[in-house]
C-alpha positions as CSV (number, residue, x, y, z in Angstrom):
1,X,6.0,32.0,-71.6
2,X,4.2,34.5,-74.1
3,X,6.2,36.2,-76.4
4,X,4.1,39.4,-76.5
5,X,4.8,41.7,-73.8
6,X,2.8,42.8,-70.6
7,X,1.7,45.9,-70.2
8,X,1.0,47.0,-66.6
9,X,-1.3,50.1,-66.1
10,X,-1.2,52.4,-62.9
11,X,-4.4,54.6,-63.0
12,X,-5.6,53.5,-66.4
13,X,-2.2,55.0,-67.5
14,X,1.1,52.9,-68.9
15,X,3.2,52.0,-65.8
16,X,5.8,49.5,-67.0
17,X,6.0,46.6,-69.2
18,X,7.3,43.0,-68.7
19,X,8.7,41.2,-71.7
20,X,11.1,38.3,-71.9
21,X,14.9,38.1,-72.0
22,X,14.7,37.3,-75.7
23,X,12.6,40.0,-76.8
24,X,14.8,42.7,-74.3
25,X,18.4,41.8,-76.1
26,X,16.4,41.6,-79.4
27,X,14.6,45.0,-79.5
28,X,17.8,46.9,-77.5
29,X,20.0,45.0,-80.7
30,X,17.4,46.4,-83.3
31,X,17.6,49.8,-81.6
32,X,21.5,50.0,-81.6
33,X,21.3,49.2,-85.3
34,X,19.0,51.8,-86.0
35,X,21.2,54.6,-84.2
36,X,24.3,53.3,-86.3
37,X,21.7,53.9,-89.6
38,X,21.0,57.0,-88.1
39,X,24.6,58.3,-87.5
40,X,25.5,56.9,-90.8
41,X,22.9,59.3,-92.5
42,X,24.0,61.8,-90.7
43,X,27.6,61.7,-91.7
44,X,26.4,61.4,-95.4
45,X,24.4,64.7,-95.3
46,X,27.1,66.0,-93.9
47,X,29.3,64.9,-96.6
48,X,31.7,63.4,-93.8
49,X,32.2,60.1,-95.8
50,X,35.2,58.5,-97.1
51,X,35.4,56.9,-100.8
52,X,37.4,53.4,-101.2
53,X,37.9,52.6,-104.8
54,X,37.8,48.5,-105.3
């Protein structure tokens, strides 16, 4: 099995895409970790952080 994905085209125009189970849970695991980045800059702009001294 090919780990690059297949593009399917209906009309010349992107229809849908087949990829395997590996690259799925990998690229929906890279995207939650970017939301949580995302949030967590958010929170910073907003100054809605907390401080723990060590």
């Amino acid at each position: 099995m090919s780990n690059e994905p297949i593009y399917i085209t209906k009309n010349r125009c992107g229809d849908m895409v087949i990829m395997s189970m590996e690259i799925y849970e990998n690229t929906m695991r890279r995207l939650a970790i970017y939301e949580d980045i995302e949030l967590s800059e958010s929170q910073i702009e907003n100054g809605q952080i907390k401080y723990k001294k060590l």
